[in-house]
Backbone as numpy.savetxt, mean C-alpha at the origin, in Angstrom:
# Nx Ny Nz CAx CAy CAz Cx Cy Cz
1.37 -22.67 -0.21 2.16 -21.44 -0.08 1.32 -20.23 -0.45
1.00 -19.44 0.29 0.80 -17.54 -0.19 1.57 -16.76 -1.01
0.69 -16.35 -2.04 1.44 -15.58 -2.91 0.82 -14.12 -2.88
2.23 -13.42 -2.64 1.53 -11.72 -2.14 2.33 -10.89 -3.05
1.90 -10.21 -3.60 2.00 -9.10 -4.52 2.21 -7.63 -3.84
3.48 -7.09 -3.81 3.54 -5.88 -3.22 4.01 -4.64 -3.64
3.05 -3.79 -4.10 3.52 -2.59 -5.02 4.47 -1.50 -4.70
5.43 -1.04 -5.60 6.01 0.00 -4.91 7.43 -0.89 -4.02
7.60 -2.30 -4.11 8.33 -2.87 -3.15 9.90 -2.76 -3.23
10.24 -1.75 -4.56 11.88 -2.25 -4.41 12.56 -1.42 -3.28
11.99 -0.50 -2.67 12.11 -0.13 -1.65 11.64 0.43 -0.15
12.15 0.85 0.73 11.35 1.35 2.19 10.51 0.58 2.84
9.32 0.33 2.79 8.44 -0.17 3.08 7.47 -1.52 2.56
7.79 -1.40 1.57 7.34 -2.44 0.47 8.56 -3.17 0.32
9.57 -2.64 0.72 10.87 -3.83 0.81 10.84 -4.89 1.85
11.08 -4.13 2.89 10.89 -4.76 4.32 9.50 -5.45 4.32
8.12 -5.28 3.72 7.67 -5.89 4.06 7.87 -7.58 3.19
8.34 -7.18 1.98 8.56 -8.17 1.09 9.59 -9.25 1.78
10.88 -8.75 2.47 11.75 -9.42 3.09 10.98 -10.58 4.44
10.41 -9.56 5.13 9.37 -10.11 6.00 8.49 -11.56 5.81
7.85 -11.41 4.84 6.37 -12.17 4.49 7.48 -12.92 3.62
8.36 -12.89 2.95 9.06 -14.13 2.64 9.77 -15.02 3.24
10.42 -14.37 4.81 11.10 -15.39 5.61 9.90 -15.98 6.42
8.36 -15.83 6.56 7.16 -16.15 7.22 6.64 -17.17 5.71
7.60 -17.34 5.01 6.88 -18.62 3.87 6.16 -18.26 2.57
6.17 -16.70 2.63 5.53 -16.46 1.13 5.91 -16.36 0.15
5.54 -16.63 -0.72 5.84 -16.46 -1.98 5.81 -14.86 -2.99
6.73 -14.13 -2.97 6.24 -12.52 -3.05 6.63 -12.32 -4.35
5.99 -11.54 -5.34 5.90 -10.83 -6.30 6.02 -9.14 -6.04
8.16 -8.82 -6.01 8.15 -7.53 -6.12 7.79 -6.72 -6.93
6.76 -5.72 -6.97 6.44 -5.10 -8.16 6.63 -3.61 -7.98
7.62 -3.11 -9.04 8.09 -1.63 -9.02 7.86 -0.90 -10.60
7.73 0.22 -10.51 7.90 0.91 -11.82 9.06 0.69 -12.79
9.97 0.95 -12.00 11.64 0.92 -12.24 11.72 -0.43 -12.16
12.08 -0.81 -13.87 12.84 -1.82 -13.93 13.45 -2.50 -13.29
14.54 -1.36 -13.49 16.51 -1.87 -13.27 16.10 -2.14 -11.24
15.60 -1.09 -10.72 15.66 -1.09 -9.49 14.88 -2.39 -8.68
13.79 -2.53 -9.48 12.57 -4.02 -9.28 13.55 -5.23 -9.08
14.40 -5.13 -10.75 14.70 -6.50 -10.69 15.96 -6.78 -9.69
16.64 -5.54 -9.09 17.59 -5.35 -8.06 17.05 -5.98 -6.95
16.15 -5.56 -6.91 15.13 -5.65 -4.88 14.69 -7.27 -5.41
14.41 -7.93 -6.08 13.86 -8.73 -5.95 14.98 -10.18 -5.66
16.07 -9.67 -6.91 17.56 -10.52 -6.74 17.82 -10.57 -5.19
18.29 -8.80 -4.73 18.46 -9.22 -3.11 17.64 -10.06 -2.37
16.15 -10.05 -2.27 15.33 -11.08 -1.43 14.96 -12.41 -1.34
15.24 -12.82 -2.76 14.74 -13.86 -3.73 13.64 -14.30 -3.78
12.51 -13.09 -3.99 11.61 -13.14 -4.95 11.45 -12.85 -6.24
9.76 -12.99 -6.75 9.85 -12.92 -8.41 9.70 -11.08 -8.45
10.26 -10.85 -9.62 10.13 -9.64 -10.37 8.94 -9.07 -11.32
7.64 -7.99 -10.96 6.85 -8.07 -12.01 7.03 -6.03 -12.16
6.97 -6.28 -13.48 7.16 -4.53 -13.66 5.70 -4.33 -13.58
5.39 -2.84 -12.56 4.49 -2.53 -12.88 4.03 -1.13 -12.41
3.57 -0.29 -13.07 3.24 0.90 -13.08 2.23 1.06 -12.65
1.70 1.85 -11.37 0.14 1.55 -11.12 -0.25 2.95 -11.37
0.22 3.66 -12.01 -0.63 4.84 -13.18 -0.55 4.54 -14.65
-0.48 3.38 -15.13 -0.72 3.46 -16.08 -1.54 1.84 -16.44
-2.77 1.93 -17.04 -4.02 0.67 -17.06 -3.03 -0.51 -18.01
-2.19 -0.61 -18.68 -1.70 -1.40 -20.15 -0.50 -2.22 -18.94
-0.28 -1.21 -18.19 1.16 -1.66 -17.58 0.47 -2.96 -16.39
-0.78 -2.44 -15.41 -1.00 -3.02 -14.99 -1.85 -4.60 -15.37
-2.52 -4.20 -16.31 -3.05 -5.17 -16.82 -1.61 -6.21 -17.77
-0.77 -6.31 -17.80 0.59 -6.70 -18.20 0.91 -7.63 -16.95
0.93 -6.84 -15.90 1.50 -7.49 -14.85 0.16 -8.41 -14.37
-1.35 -8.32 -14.57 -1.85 -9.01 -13.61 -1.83 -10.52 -14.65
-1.41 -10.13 -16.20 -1.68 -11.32 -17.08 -0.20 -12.16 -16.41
0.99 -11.50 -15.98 1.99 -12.36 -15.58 1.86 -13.14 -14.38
1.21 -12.39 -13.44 1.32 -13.21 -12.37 0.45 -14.12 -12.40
-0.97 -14.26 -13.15 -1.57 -15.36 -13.39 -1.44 -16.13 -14.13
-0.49 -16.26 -14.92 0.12 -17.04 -15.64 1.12 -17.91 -15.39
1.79 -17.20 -14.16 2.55 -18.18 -13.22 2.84 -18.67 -11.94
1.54 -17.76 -11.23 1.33 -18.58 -10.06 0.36 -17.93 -9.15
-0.41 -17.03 -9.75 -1.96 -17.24 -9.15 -1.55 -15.78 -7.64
-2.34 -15.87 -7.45 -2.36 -14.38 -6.33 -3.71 -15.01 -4.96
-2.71 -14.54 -3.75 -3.44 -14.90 -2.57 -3.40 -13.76 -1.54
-2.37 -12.51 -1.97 -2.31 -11.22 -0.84 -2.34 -10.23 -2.05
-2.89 -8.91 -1.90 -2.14 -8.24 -2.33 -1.90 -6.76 -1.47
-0.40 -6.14 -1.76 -0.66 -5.46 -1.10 -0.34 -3.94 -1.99
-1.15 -2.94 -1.73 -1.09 -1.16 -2.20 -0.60 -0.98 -1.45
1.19 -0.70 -1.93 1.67 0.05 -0.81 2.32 1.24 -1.88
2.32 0.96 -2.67 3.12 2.41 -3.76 2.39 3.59 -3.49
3.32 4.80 -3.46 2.59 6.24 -2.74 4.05 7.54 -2.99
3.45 8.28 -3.56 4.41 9.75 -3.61 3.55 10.54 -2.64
4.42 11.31 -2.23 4.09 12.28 -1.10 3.52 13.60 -2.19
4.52 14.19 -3.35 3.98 15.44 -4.04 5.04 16.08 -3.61
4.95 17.11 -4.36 6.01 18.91 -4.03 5.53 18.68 -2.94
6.79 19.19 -1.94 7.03 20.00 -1.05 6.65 21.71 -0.87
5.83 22.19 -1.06 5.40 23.34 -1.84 4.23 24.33 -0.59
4.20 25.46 0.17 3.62 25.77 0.61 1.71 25.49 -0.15
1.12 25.94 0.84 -0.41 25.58 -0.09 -0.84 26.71 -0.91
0.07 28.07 -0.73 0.00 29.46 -1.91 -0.01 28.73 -3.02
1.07 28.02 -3.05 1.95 27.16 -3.95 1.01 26.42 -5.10
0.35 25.75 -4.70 -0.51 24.41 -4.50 -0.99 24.71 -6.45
-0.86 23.45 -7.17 -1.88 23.76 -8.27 -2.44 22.37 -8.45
-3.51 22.58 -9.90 -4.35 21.28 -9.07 -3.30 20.13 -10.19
-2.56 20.81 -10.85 -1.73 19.47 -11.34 -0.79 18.73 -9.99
-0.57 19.21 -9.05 -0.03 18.66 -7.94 -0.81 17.52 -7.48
-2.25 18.46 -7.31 -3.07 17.24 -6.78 -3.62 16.06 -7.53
-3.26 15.82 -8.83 -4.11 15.30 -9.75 -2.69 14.12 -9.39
-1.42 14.96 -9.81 -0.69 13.53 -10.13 0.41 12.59 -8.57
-0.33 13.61 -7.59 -0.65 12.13 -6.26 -1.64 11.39 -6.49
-2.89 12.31 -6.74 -4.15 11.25 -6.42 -3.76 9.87 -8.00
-3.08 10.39 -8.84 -3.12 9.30 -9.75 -2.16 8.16 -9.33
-1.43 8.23 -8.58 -0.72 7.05 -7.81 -1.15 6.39 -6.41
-1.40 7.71 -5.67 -2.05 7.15 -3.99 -3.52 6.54 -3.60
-4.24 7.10 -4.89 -5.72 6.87 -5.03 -6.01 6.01 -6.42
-6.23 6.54 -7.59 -6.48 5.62 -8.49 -5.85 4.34 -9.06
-4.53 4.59 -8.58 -3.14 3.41 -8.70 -4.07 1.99 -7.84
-4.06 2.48 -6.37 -4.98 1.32 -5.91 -6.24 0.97 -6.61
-6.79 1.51 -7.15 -8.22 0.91 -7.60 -8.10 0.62 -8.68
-6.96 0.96 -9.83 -6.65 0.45 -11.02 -5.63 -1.39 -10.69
-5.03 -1.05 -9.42 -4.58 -2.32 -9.01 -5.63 -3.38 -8.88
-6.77 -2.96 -7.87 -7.48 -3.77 -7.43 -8.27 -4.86 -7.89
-8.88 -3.61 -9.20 -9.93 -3.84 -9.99 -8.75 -4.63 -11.00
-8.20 -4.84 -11.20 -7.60 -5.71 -12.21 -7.17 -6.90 -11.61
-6.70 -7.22 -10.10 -6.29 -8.57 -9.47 -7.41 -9.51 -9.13
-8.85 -8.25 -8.41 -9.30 -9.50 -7.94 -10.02 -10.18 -8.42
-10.29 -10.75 -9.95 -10.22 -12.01 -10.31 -9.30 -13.13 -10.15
-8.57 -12.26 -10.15 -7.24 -13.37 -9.99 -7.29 -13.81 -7.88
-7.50 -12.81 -7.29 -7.63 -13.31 -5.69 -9.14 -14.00 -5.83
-9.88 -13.57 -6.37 -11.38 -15.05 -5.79 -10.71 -16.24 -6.08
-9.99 -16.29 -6.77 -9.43 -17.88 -6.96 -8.93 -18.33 -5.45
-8.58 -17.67 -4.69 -8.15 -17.86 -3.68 -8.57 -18.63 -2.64
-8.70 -19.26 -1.85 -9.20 -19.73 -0.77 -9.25 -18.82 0.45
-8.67 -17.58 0.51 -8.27 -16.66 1.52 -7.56 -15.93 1.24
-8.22 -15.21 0.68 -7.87 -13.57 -0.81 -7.94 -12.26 0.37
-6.30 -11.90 0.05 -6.61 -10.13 1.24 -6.10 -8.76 0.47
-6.59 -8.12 0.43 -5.81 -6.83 0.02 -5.64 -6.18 1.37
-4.56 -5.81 1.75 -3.96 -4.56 2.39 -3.44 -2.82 1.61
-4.14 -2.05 1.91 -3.92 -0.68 1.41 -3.12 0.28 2.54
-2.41 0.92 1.95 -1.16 1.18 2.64 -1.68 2.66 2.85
-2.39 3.34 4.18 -2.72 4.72 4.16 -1.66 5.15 4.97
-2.12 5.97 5.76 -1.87 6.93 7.23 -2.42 7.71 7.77
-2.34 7.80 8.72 -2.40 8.50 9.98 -2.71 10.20 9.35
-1.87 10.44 8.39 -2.28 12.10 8.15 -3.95 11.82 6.84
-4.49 10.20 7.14 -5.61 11.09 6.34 -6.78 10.95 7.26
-6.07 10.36 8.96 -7.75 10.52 9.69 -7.97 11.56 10.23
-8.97 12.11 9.93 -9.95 13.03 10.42 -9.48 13.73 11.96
-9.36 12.34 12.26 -9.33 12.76 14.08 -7.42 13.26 14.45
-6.90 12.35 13.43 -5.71 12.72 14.27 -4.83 14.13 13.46
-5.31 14.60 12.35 -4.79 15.56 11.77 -5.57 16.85 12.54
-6.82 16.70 12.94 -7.05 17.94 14.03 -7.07 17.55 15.73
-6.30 17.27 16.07 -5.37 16.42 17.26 -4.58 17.54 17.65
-3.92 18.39 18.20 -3.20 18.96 18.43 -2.03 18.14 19.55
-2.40 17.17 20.37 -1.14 16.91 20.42 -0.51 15.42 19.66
-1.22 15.26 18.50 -0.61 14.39 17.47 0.20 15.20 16.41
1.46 14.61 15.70 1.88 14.94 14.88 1.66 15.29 14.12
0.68 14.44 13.50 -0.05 14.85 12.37 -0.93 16.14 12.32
-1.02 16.65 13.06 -1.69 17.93 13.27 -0.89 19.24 12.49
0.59 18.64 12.45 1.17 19.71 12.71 1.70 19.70 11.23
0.89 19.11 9.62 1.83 18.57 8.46 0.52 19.41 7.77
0.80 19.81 6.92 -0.19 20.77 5.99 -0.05 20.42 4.38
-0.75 19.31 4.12 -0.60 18.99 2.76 -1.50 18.56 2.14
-2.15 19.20 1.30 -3.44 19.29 0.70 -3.99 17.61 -0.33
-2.67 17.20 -1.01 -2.64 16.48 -2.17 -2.82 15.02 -1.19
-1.89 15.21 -0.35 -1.18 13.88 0.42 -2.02 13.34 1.17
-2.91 14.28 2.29 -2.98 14.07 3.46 -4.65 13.64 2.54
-5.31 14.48 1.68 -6.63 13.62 1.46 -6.82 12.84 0.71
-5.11 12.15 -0.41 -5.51 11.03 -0.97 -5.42 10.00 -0.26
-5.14 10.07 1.34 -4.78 8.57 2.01 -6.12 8.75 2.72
-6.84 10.09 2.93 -8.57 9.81 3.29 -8.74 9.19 2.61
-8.78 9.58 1.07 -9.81 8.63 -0.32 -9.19 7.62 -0.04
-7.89 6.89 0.31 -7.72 5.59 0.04 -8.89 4.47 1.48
-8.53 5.51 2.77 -9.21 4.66 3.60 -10.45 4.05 3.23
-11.26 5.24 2.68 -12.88 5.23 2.47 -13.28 4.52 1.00
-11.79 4.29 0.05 -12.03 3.05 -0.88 -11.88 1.55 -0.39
-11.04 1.87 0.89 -10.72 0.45 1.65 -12.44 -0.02 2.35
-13.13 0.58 2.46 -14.39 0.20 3.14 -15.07 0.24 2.53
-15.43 0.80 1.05 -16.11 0.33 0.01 -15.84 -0.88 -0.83
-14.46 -1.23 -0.71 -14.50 -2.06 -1.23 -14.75 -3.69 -0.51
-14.29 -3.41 0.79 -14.66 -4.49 1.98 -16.29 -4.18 1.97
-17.34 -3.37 1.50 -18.39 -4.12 1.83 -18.95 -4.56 0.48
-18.19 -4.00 -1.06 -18.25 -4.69 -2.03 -18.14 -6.11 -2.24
-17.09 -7.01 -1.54 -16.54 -8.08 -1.67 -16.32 -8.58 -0.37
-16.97 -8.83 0.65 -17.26 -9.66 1.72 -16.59 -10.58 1.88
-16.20 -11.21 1.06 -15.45 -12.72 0.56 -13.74 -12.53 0.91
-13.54 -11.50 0.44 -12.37 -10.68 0.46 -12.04 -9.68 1.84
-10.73 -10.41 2.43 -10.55 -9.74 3.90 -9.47 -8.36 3.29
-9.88 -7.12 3.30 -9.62 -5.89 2.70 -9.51 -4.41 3.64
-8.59 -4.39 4.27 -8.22 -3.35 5.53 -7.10 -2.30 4.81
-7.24 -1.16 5.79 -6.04 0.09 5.44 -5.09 0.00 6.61
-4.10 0.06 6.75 -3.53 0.20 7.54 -2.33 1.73 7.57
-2.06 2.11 8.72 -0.92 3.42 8.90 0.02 2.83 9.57
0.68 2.72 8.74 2.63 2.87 9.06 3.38 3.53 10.12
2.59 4.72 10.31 3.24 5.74 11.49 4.87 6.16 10.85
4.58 7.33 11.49 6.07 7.97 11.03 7.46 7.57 10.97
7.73 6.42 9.40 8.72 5.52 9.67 9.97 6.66 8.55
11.05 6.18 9.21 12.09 6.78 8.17 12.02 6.02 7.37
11.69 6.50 5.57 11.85 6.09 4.38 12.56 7.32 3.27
12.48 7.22 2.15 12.75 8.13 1.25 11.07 9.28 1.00
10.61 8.80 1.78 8.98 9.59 1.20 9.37 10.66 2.68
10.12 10.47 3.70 10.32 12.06 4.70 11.49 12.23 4.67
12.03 11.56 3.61 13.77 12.24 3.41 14.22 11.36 4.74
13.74 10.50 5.37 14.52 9.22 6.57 14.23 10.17 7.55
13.18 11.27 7.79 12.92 11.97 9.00 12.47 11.29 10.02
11.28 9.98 9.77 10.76 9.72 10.44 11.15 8.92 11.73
10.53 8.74 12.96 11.41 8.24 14.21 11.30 6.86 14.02
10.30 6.32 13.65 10.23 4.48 13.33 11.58 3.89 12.64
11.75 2.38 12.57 12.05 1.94 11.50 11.30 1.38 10.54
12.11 0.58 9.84 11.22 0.16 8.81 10.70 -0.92 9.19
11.09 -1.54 10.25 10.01 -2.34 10.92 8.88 -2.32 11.46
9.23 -1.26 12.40 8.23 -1.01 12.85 7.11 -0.83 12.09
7.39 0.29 10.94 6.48 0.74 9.83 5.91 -0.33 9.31
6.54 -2.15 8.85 5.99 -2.46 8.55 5.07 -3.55 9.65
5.25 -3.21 10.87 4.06 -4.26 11.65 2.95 -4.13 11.09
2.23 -3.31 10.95 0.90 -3.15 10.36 0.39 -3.94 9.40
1.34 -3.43 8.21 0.93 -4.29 7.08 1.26 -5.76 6.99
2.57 -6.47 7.69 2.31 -7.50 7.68 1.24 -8.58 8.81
1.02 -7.99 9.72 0.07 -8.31 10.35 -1.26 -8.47 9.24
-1.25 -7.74 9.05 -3.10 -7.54 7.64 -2.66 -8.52 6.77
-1.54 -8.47 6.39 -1.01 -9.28 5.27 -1.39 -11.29 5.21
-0.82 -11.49 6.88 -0.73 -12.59 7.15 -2.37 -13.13 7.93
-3.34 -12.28 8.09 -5.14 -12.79 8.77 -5.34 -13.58 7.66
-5.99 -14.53 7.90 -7.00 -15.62 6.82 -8.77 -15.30 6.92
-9.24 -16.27 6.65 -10.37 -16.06 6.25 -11.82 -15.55 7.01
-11.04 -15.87 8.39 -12.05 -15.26 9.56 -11.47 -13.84 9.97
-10.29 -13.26 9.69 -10.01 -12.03 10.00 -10.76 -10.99 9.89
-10.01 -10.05 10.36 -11.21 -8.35 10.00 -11.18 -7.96 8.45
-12.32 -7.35 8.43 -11.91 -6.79 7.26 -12.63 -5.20 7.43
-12.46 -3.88 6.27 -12.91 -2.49 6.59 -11.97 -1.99 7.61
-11.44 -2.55 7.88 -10.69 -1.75 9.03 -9.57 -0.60 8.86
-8.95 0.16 9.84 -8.19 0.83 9.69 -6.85 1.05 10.61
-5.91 0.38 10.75 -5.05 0.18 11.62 -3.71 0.23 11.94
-2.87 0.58 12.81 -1.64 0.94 12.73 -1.14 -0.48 13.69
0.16 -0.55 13.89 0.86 -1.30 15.07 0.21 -1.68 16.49
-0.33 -0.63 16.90 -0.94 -0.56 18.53 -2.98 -0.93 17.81
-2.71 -1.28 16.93 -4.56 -1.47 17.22 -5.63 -0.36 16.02
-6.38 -0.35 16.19 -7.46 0.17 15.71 -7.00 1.85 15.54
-6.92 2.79 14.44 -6.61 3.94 14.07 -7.93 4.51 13.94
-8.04 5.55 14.77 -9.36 6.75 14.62 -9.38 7.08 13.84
-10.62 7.79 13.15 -10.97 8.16 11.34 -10.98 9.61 11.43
């Protein structure tokens, strides 16, 4: 059995994918900040419950001593992410930007760096990192992409930094199949349910990455339809 770890999961996206990859046979470890709400999402799916905060090092290192203590780690996935104020860029201060990048950016690498001892154990160890579409290069100066048209300083370049930690760390650990994937504009609580996707859709991506074994891609960057421009 696969055991996948998915941050951020008691809801949107990290729900659905949790619901997903458990009726496909996995074994999932919902992991949320919120307690009360974690151990809610996990009752509904019937997976395990691990609290965990991925801005804070005590919390995570808590959770990676639980899950190896009771059943070992074979996916994991970064999908936890705040968008930030809503705030023109007049607006903008750098405490805005500090406390996205401390969830969208260092959250993953404080995740990472603490599991994957626990994934070499693996026989076919993956991290999936949960970006988008507003941090490639190409499609935020796109004019007839959406993303062209979203102006957010904090948001749009901590899911760059996340891509370009996703490919440092895939050529760090070779061993380890380690891709970013974009969601595309799904209705969740992070656009107020603006977006035109569902939450399915949103989550093809990641469970696709989720479910490759040991010959899969890895470095990559990808949405539903294939390969995402940088």
């Amino acid at each position: 059995m696969t055991t996948t770890l998915i941050t951020g999961a008691n809801k949107g996206l990290g729900y659905e994918a949790a619901r997903r990859l458990l009726a496909d046979g996995h074994e999932v470890w919902v992991a949320a900040r919120d307690g009360e709400r974690g151990r809610r999402a996990a009752v509904e799916l019937g997976a395990r419950f691990v609290q965990l905060d991925v801005t804070s090092e005590e919390s995570v290192n808590a959770a990676t001593a639980t899950v190896q203590a009771e059943t070992g780690l074979d996916v994991l996935i970064n999908n936890a992410g705040i968008a930030g104020p809503h705030t023109s860029i007049a607006e903008l201060v750098v405490a805005h930007v500090e406390n996205v990048y401390d969830t969208n950016v260092f959250g993953p690498v404080r995740v990472t760096q603490a599991f994957i001892p626990l994934l070499q154990r693996s026989s076919a160890p993956v991290i999936v990192n949960v970006s988008s579409g507003l941090g490639s290069e190409t499609l935020v100066r796109d004019p007839e992409r959406a993303e062209s048209t979203v102006n957010s300083v904090a948001y749009c370049s901590s899911k760059s930094a996340l891509i370009m930690i996703t490919t440092q760390y895939a050529k760090g650990y070779p061993d380890i199949r380690i891709n970013a994937v974009d969601p595309g504009y799904t209705a969740t609580d992070l656009n107020h349910d603006s977006g035109h996707q569902t939450v399915q859709e949103g989550t093809d991506a990641i469970v696709a990455m989720a479910r490759i074994g040991p010959d899969g891609p890895t470095g990559t960057f990808t949405d539903r339809h294939g390969m995402v421009p940088w």
